[in-house]
N, C-alpha and C positions, 0 to 999 in steps of 0.2 A: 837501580832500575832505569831504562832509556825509555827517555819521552819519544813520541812519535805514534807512527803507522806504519803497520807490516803491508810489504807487498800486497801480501792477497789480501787487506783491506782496500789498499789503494783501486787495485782490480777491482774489488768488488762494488766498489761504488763508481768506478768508471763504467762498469757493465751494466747496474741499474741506470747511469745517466743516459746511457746509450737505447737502451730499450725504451725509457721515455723519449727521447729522442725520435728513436725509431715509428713511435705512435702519434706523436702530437703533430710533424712535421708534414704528413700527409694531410691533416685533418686541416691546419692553418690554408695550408697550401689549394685546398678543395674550399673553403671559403671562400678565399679572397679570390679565386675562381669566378666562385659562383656571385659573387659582387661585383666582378666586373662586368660579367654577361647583364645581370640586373641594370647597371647602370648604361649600357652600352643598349639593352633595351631600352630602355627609357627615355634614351635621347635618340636613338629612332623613332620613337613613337611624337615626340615632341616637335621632329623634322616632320613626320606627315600630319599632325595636327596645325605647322607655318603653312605647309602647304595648302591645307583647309582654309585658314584665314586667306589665304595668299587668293584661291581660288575664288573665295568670294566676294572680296574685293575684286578681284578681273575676271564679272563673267561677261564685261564685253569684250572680251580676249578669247571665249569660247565658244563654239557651236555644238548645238544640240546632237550626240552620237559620236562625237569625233576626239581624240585623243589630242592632249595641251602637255608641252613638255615644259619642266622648269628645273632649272640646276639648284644648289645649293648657293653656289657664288650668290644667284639671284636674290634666294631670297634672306640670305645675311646683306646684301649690298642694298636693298628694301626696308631692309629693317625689320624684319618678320621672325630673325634671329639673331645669334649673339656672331662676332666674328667669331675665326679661330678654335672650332670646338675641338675636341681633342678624343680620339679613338682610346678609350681607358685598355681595351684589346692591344692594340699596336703601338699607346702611346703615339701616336703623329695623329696630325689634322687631319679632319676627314677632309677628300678630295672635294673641291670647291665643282667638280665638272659632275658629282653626284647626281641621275638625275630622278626625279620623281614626275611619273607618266598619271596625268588628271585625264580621269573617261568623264565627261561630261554627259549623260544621260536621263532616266527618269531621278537618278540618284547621284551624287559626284562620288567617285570609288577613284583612289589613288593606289599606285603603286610605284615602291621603289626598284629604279631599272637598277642600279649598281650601290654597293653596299658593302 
């Protein structure tokens, strides 16, 4: 009697591996997706929350009605965030010339000009 495995066993466990293959690989791939977008939010949000602080620390930097622009460089070189942050999207550092536009009004409302 010969030890082993016939072709069409061999096959057929290639073809089941391949079909789990075929399922699992989209679904890993659709996570780590969606964990980067999460994290990639996050630290945008973390960038308009420096600029919050950033903001209230200089509102004699501001006038009432009128638009205050601040980079990124600024406010890692302030100290309001970490150097070097890193785009989990693109992997490379967000650009330090990022800027985030402060409307100074009845309310302080930021937005990010480039992103």
């Amino acid at each position: 009697m010969r030890k082993g495995f016939t072709l069409i066993e061999m096959l057929a466990v290639l073809v089941i591996l391949s079909v789990i293959a075929l399922i699992t690989i989209p679904i890993v791939s659709n996570q780590m997706n969606e964990a980067k977008q999460n994290l990639y939010d996050k630290q945008v949000n973390t960038m308009i929350e420096a600029t919050k602080n950033w903001s209230a620390d200089n509102l004699d930097k501001m006038q009432e009605n009128q638009n205050v622009y601040v980079t990124l460089g600024e406010l890692q070189d302030d100290g309001y965030l970490n150097k070097n942050i890193e785009n989990p999207k693109t992997k490379k550092e967000f650009d330090r010339n990022m800027t985030f536009k402060i409307f100074y009004g009845k309310k302080v409302n930021i937005t990010v000009s480039q992103y």
